[in-house]
Residue frames as a rotation matrix with the C-alpha (Angstrom) as fourth column:
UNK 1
-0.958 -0.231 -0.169 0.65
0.161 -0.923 0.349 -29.75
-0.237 0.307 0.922 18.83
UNK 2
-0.318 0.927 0.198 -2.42
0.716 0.372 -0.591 -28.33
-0.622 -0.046 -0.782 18.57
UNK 3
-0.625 -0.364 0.691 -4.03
0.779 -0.343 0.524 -26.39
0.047 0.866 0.498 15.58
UNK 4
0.390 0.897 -0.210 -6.25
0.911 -0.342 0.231 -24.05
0.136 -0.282 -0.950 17.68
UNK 5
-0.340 -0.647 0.682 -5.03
-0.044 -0.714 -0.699 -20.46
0.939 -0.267 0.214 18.30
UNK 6
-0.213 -0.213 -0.954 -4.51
0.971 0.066 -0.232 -19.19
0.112 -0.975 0.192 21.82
UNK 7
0.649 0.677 -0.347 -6.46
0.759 -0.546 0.354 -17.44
0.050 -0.493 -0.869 23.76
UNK 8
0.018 -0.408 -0.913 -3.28
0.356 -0.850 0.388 -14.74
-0.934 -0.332 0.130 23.66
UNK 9
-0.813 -0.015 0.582 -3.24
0.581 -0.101 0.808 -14.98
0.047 0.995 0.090 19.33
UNK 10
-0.375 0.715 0.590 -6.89
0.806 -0.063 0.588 -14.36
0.458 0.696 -0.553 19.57
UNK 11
0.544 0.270 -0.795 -6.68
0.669 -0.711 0.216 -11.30
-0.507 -0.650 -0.567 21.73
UNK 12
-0.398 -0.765 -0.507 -3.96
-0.080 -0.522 0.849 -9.72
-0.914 0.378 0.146 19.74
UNK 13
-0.697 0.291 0.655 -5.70
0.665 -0.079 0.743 -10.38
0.268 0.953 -0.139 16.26
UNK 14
0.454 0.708 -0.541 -8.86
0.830 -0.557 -0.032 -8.64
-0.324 -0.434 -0.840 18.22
UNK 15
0.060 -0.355 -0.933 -6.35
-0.014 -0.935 0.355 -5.44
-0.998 -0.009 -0.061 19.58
UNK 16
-0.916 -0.396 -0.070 -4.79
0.014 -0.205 0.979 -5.62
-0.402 0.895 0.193 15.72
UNK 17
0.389 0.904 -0.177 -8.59
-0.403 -0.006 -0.915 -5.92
-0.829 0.427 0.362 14.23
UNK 18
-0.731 -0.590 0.343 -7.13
-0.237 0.691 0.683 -9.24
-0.640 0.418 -0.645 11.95
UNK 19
-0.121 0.506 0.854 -10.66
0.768 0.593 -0.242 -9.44
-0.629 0.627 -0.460 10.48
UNK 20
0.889 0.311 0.336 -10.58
0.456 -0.532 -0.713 -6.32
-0.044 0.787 -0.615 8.45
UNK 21
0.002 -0.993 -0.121 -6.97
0.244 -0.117 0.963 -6.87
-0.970 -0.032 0.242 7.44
UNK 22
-0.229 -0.037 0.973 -7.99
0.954 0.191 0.231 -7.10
-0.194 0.981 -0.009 3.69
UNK 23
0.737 0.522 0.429 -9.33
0.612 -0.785 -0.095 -3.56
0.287 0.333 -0.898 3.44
UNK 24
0.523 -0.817 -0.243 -6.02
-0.298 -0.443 0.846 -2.06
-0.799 -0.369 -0.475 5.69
UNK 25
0.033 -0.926 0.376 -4.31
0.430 0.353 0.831 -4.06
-0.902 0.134 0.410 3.45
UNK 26
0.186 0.309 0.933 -6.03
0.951 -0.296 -0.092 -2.20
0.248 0.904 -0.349 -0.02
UNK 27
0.911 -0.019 -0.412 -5.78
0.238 -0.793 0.561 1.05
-0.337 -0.609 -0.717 2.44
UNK 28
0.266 -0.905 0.331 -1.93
0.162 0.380 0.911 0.30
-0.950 -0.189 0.248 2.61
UNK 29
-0.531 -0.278 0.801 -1.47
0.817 0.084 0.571 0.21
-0.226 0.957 0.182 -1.65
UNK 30
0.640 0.261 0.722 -3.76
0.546 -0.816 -0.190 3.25
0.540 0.516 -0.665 -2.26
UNK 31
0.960 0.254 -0.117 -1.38
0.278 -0.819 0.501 4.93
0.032 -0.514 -0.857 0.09
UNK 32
0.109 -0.948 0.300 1.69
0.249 0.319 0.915 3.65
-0.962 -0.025 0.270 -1.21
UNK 33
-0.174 -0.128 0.976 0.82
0.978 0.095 0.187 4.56
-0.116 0.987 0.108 -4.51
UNK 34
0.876 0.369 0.311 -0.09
0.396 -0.918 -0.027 7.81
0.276 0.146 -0.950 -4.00
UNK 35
0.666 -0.738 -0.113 3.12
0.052 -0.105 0.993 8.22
-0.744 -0.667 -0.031 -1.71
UNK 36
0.001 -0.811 0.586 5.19
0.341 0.551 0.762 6.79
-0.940 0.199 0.277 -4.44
UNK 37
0.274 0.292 0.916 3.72
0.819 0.428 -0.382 7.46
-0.504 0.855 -0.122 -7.72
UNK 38
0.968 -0.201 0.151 4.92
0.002 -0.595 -0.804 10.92
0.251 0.779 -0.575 -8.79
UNK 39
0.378 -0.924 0.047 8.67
0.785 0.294 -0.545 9.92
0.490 0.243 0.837 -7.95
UNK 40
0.063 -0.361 0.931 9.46
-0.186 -0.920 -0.344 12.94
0.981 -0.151 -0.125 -5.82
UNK 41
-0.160 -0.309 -0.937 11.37
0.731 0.601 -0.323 12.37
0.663 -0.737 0.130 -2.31
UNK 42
-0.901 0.072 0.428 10.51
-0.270 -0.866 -0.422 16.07
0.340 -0.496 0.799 -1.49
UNK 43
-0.104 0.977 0.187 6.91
-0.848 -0.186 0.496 15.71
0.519 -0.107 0.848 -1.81
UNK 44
0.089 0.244 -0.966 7.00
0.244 0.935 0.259 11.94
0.966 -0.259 0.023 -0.84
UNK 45
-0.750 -0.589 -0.302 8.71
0.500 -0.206 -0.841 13.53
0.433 -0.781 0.449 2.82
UNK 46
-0.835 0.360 0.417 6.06
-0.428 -0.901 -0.079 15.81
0.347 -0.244 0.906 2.98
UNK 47
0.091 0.874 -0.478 3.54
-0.385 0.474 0.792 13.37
0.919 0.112 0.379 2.63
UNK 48
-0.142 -0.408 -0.902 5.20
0.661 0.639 -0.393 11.26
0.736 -0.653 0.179 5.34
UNK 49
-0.940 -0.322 -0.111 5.68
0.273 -0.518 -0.811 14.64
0.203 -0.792 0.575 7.73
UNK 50
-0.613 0.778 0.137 1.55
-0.731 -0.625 0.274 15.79
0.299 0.068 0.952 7.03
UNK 51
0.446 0.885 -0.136 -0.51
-0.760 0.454 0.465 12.77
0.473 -0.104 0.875 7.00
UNK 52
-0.183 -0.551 0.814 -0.14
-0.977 0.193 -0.089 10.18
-0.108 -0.812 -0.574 9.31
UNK 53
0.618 0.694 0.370 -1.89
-0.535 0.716 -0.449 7.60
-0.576 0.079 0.814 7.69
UNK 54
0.536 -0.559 -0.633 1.41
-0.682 0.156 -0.714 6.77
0.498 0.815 -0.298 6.17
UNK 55
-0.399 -0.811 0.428 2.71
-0.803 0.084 -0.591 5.91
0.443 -0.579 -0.684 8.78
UNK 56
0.662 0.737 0.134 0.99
-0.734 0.603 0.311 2.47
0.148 -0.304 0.941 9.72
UNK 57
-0.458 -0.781 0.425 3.44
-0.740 0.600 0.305 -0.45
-0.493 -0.175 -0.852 11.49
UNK 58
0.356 0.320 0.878 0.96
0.402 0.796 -0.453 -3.06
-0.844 0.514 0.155 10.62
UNK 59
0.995 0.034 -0.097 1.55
-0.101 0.119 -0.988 -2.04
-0.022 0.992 0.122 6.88
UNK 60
0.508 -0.833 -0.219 5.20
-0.850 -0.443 -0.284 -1.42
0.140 0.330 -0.934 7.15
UNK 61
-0.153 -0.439 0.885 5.74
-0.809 0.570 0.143 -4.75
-0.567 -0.695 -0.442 9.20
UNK 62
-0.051 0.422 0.905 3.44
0.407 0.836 -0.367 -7.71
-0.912 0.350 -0.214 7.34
UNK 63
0.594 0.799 -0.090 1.66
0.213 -0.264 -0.941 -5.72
-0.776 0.540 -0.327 4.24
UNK 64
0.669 -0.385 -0.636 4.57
-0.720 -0.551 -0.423 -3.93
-0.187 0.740 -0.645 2.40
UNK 65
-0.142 -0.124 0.982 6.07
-0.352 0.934 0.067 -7.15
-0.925 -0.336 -0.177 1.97
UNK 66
-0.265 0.116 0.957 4.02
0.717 0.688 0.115 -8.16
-0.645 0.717 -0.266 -1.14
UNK 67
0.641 0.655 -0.399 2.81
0.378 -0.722 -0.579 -4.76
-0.668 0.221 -0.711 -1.58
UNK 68
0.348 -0.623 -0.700 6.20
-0.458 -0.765 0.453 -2.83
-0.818 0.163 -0.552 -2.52
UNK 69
-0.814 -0.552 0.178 6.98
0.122 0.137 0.983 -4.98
-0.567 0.822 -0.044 -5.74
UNK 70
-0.174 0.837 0.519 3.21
0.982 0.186 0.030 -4.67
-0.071 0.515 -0.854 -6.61
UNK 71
0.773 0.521 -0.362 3.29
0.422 -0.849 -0.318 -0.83
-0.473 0.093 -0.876 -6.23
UNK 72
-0.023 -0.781 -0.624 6.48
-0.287 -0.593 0.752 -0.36
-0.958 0.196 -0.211 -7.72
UNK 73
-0.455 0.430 0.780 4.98
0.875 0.380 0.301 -2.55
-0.167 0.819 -0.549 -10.87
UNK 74
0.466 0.881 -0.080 1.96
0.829 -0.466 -0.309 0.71
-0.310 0.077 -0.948 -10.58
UNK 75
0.355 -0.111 -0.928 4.67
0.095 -0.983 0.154 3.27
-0.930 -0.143 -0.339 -10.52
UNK 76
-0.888 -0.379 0.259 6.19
0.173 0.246 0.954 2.05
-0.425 0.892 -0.153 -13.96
UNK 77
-0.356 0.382 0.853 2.63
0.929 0.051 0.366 2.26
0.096 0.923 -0.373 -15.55
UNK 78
0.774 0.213 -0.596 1.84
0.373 -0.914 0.158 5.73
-0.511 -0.345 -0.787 -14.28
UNK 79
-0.039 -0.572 -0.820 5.28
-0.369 -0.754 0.544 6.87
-0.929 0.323 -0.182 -15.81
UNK 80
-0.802 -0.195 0.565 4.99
0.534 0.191 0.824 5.21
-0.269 0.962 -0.049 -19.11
UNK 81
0.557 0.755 0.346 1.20
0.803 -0.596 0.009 6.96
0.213 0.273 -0.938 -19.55
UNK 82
0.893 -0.004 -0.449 3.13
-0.085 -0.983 -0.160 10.04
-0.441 0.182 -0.879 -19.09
UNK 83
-0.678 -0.675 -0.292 5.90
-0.035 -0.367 0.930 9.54
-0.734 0.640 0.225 -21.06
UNK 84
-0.588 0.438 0.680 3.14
0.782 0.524 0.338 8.26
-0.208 0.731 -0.650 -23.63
UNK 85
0.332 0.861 -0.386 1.51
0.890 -0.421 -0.175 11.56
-0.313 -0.286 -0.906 -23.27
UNK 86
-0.176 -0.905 -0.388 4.18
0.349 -0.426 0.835 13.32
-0.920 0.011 0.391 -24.48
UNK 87
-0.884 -0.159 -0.439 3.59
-0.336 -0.438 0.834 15.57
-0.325 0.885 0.333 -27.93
UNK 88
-0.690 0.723 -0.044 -0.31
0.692 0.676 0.255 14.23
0.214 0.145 -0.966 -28.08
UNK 89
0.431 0.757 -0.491 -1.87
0.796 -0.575 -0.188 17.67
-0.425 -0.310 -0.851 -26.88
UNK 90
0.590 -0.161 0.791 -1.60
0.333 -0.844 -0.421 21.20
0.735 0.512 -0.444 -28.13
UNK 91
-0.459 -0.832 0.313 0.46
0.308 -0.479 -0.822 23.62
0.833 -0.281 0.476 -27.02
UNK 92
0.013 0.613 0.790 -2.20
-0.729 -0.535 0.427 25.48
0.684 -0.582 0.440 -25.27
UNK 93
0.735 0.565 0.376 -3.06
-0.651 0.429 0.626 22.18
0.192 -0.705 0.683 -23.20
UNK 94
0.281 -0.289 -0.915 0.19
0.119 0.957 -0.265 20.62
0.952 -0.035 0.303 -22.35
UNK 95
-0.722 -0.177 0.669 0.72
-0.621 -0.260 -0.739 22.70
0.304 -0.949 0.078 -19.05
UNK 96
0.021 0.859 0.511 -2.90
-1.000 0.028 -0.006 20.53
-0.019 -0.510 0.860 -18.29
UNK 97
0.816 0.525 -0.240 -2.05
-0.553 0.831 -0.060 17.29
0.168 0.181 0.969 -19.94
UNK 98
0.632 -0.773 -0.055 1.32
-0.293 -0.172 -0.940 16.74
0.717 0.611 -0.335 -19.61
UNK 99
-0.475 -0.419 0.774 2.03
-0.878 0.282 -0.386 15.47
-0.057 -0.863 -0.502 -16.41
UNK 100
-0.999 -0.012 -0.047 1.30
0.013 0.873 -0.488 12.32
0.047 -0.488 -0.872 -14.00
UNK 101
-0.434 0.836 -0.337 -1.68
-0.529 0.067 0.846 10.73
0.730 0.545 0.413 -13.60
UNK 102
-0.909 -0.395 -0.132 -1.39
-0.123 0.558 -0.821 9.57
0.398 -0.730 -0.556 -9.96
UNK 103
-0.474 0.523 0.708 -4.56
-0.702 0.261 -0.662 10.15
-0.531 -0.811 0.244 -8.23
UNK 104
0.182 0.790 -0.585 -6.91
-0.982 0.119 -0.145 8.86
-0.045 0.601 0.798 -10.90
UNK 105
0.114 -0.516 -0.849 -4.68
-0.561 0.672 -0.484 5.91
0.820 0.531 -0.213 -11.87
UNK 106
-0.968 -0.235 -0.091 -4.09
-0.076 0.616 -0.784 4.90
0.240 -0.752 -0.613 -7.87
UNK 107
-0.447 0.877 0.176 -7.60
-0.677 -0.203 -0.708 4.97
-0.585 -0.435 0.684 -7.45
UNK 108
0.654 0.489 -0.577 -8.66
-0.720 0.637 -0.275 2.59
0.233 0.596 0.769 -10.18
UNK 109
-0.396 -0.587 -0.706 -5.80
-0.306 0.809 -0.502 0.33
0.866 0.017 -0.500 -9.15
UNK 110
-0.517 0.456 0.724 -7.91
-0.804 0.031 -0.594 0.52
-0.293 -0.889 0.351 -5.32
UNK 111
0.436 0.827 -0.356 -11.19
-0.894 0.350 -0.281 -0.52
-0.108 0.440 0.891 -7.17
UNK 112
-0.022 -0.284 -0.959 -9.31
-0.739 0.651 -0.176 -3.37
0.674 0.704 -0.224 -9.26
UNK 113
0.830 0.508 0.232 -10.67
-0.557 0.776 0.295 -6.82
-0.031 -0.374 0.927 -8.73
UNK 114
0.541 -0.727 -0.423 -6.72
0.214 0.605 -0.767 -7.50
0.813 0.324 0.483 -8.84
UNK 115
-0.419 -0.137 0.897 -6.13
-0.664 -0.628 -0.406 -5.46
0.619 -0.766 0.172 -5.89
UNK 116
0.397 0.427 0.812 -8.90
-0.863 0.474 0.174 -7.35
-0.311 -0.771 0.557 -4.00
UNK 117
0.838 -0.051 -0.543 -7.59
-0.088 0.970 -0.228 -11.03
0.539 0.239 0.808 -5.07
UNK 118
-0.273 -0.954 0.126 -3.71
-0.055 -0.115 -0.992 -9.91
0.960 -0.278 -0.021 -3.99
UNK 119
-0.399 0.222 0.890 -5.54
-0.873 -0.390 -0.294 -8.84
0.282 -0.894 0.349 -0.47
UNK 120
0.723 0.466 0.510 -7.53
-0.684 0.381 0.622 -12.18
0.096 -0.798 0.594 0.01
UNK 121
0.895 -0.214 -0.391 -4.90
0.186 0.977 -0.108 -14.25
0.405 0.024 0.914 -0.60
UNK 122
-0.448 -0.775 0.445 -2.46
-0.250 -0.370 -0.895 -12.73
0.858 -0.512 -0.028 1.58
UNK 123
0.410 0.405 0.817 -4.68
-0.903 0.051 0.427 -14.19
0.131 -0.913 0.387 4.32
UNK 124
0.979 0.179 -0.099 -2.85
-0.087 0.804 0.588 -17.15
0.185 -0.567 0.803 4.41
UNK 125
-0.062 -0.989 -0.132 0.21
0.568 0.073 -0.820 -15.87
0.821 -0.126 0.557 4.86
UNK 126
-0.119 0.100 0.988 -1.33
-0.412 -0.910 0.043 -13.58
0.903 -0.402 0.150 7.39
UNK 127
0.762 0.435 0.479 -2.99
-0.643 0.427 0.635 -16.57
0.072 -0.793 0.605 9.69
UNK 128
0.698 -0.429 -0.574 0.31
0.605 0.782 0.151 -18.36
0.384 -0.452 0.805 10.23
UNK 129
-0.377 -0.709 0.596 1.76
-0.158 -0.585 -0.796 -15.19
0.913 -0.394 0.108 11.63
UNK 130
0.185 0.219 -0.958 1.79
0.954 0.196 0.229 -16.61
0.238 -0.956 -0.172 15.72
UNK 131
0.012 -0.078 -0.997 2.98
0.844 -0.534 0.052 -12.87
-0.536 -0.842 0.059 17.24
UNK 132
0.412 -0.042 0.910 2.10
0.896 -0.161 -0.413 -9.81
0.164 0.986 -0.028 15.68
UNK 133
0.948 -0.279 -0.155 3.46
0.031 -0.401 0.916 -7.59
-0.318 -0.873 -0.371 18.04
UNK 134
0.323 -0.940 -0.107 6.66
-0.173 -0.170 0.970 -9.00
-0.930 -0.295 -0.218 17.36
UNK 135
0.096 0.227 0.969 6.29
0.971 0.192 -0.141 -9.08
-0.218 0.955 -0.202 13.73
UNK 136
0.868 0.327 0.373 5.70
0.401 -0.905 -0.139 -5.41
0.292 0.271 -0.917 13.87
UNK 137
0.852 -0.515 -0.091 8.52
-0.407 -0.763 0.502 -4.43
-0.328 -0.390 -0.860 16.35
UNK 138
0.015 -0.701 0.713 11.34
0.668 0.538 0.515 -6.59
-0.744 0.468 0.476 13.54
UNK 139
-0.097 -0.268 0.958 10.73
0.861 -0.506 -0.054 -3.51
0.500 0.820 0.280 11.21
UNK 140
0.363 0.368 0.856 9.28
0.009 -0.920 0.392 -0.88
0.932 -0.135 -0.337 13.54
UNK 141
-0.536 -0.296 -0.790 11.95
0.761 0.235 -0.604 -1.75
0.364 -0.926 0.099 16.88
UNK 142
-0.987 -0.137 0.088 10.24
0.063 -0.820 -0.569 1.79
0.150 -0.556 0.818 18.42
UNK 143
-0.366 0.898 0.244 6.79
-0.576 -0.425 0.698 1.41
0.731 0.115 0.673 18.06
């Protein structure tokens, strides 16, 4: 057995660009949090029907994996800061303060130097994937 990849792995990490998985993969959580974070399946649909950048097999196949218990961790502090927000502003300003905090809140979770650790160390679960192709088409049979 031999511990070199093949010359068909290293054509398919190429086509998949495998060396700037860690940024797709931070890509992948700001876009899941945003997707997710104000709890609405209307708007979440929309999102899904408008921007395509949801729509990514490589995330859905390998990425959302570790991602979806780590953004569903984000969507719990996003709704406690707005329940916590609750009765803390005047009247005048609760039509302004009174809601979600999604963009702001998925954006600093981008930045976060926990965000980038989760991403590098998902490379070794990334380099013992042998076919990503067929990795992708076990969640995404159509693509």
């Amino acid at each position: 057995m031999s511990c070199s990849v093949s010359k068909e792995l290293r054509k398919e990490r190429k086509d998949w660009d495998f060396k700037n998985w860690e940024q797709e993969y931070k890509d992948r959580a700001f876009c899941l949090c945003i997707s997710n974070g104000y709890e609405n399946k209307e708007l979440e649909k929309l999102l899904i029907r408008y921007d395509r950048s949801l729509y990514n097999p490589l995330g859905r196949a390998i990425f959302d994996k570790s991602l979806v218990p780590i953004i569903k961790n984000e969507i719990v502090k996003i709704r406690i800061d707005s329940i916590n927000s609750i009765g803390k502003y005047p009247d005048d300003l609760k039509t302004i303060y009174n809601k979600r905090e999604v963009l702001s809140h998925c954006i600093n979770f981008y930045k976060s130097e926990m965000l980038d650790s989760l991403a590098k160390s998902q490379k070794k679960n990334w380099i013992k994937i042998n076919n990503i192709l067929g990795e992708i088409h076990k969640e995404v049979p159509t693509y």
